[in-house]
C-alpha positions in Angstrom: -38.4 9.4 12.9 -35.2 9.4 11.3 -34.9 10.3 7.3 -33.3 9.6 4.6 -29.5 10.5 4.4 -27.0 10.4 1.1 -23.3 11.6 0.9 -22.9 14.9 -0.7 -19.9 16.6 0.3 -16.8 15.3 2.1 -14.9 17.9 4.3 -11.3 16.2 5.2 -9.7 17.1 9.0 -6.6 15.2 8.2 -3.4 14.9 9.8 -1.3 15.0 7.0 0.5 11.5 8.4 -3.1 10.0 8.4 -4.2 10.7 5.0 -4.5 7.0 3.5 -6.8 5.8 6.8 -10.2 4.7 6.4 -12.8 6.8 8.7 -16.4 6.0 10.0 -19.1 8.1 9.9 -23.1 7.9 10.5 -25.4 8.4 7.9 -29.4 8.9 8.1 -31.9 6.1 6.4 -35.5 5.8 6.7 -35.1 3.2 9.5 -32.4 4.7 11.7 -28.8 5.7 11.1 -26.3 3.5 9.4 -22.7 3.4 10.4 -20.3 3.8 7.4 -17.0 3.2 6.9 -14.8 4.1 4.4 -12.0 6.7 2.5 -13.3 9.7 1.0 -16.5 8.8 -0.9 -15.6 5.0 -1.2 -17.6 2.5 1.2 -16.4 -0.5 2.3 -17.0 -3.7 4.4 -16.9 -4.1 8.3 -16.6 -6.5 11.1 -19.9 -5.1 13.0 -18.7 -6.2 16.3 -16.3 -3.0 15.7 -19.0 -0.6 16.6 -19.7 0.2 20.0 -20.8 2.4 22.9 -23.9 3.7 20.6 -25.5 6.9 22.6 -28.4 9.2 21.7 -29.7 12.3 23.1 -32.8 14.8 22.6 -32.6 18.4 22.4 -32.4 18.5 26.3 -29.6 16.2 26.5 -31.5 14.2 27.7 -30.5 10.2 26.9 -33.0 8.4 24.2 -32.2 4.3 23.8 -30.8 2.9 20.9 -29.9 -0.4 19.8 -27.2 -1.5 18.0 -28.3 -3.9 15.0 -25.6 -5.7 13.5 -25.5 -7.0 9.7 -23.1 -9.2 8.1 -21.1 -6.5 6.5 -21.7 -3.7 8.9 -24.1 -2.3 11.5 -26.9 0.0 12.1 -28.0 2.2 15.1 -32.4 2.8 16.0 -34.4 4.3 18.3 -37.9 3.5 19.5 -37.8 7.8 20.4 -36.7 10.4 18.5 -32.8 11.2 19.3 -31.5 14.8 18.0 -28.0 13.4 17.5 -26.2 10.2 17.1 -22.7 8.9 18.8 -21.0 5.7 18.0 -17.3 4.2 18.4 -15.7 2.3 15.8 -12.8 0.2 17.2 -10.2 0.2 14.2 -8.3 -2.6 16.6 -4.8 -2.7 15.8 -2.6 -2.8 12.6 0.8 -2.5 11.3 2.5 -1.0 8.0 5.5 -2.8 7.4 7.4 -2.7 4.3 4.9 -5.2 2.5 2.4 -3.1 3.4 -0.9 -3.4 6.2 -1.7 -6.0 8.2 -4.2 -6.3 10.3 -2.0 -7.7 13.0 -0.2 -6.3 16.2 3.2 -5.4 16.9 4.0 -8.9 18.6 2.6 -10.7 15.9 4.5 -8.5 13.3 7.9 -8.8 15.2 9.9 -11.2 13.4 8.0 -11.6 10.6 8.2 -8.4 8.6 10.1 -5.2 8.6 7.6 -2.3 10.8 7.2 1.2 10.0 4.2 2.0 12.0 1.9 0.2 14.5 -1.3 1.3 15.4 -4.1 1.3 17.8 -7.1 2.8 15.8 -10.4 4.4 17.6 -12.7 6.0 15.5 -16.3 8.2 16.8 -19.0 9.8 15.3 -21.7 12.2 15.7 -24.6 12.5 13.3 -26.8 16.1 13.8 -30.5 15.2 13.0 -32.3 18.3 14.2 -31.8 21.8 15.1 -30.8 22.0 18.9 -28.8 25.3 21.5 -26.9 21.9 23.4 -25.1 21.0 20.0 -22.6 23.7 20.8 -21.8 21.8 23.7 -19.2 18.7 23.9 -20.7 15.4 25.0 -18.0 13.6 26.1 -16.4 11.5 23.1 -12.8 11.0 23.4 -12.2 12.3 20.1 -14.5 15.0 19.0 -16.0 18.1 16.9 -17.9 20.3 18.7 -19.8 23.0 16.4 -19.5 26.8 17.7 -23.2 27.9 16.1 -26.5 25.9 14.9 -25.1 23.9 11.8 -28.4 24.0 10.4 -28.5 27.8 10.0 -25.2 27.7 8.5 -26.3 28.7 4.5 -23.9 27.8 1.6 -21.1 30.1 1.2 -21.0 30.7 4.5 -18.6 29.8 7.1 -19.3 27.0 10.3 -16.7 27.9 13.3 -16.1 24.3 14.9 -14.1 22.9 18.0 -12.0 20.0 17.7 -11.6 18.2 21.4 -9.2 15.2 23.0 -10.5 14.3 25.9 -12.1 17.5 26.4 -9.1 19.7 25.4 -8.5 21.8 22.1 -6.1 20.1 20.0 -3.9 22.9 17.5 -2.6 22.0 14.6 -5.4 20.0 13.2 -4.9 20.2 9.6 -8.7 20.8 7.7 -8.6 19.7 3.9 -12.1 20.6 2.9 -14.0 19.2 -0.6 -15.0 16.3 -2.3 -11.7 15.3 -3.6 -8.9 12.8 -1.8 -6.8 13.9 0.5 -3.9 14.0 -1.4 -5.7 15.7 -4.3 -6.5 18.8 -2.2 -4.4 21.8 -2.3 -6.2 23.9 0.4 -5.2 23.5 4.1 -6.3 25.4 7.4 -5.2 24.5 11.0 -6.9 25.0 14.2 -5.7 27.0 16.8 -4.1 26.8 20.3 -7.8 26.6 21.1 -8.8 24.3 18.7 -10.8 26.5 16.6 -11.1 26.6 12.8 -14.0 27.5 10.4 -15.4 25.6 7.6 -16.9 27.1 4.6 -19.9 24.9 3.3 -19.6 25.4 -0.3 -23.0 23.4 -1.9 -26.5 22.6 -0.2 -27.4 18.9 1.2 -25.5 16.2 4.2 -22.4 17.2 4.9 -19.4 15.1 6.4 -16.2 16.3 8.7 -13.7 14.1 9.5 -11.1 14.7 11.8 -7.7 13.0 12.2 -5.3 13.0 14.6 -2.5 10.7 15.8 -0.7 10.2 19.4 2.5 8.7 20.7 1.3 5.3 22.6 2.6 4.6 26.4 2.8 1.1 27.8 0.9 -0.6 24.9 3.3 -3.5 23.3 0.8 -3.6 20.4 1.1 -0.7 19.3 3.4 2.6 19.5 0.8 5.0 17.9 -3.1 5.8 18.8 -4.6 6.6 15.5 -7.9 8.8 16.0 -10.2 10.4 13.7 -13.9 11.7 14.5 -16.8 12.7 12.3 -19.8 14.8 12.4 -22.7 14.9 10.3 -25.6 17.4 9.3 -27.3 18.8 6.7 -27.3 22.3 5.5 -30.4 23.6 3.5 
């Protein structure tokens, strides 16, 4: 039975090129988990048919059904069992900054018609942590994704959560982390990961907590688009 989840704290893993993107993240209700979407602590509006490739798994790893259930203005994910975490996709689609700013178009259908700075393929995951489980510390196979290095439940304010940050299934370094509740650009306080991907977070107050990583690739062979925008998210709560 899933419960009731509410945004406490905000933990940025930013590139610092990425830091006016929206992310996606899961958050617990009473009836399942809702995907969110969204910069810093500001929700907005979704196409549902963005969210995808919805995956659950118990404390085996074992796999537990779920259903995506999709609203007018953005989606949900339940489960008949009882999952121990949560996995989505959110395909940001393509988009372009030009000189008038973004637009939700491709690099073809930009071409022409206003001046390009940046086009973009976005993909967006997420992981929501709903109970204490050993196989957390393991990766389970998202694209883009943070992998925690010890039971994020046991992790007490003040103290520090070590964390692996994965693309397709190797350590990325240089991942800037912007933790706290403020924007992006309003933090002062920066860490990077390592050649091995590794960085630690200090949770600073009790209740959900949110990581967000960011990350951005050159782009072979796509004509829509010369940049593959990532960012992943990971969920828990910390007593």
């Amino acid at each position: 039975m899933f419960r009731s989840f509410s945004l406490f704290l905000v933990l940025l893993f930013l590139s610092l090129q990425q830091a006016a993107a929206h992310d996606a993240w899961l958050q617990q209700t009473d009836g399942g988990v809702i995907v969110a979407y969204g910069h810093g602590a500001k929700l907005d509006p979704y196409d549902p048919q963005n969210v995808k490739n919805a995956a659950a798994f118990d404390c085996k790893g074992g796999i537990v059904p779920v259903e995506i259930e999709k609203q007018k203005a953005g989606a949900s994910i339940t489960s008949k069992g009882t999952p121990a975490m949560v996995t989505v996709l959110f395909d940001g689609g393509y988009g372009v900054k030009t000189t008038d700013g973004w637009k939700k178009i491709t690099k073809r259908e930009a071409q022409g018609k206003f001046s390009i700075v940046e086009a973009l393929k976005s993909r967006k995951y997420a992981k929501i942590l709903l109970t204490p489980c050993e196989t957390f510390s393991k990766p389970v196979g998202l694209f883009f994704e943070i992998v925690p290095e010890k039971d994020p439940f046991a992790v007490k304010p003040g103290e520090a959560l070590p964390i692996r940050l994965l693309l397709e299934g190797k350590p990325i370094e240089g991942a800037v982390i912007k933790p706290g509740d403020k924007a992006p650009a309003e933090s002062k306080e920066a860490i990077k990961t390592d050649k091995d991907g590794k960085a630690s977070v200090v949770i600073a107050k009790p209740g959900p907590q949110l990581i967000i990583a960011s990350y951005k690739a050159p782009l072979k062979d796509d004509p829509d688009a010369d940049v593959l925008s990532l960012s992943t998210s990971l969920t828990f709560e910390s007593k």
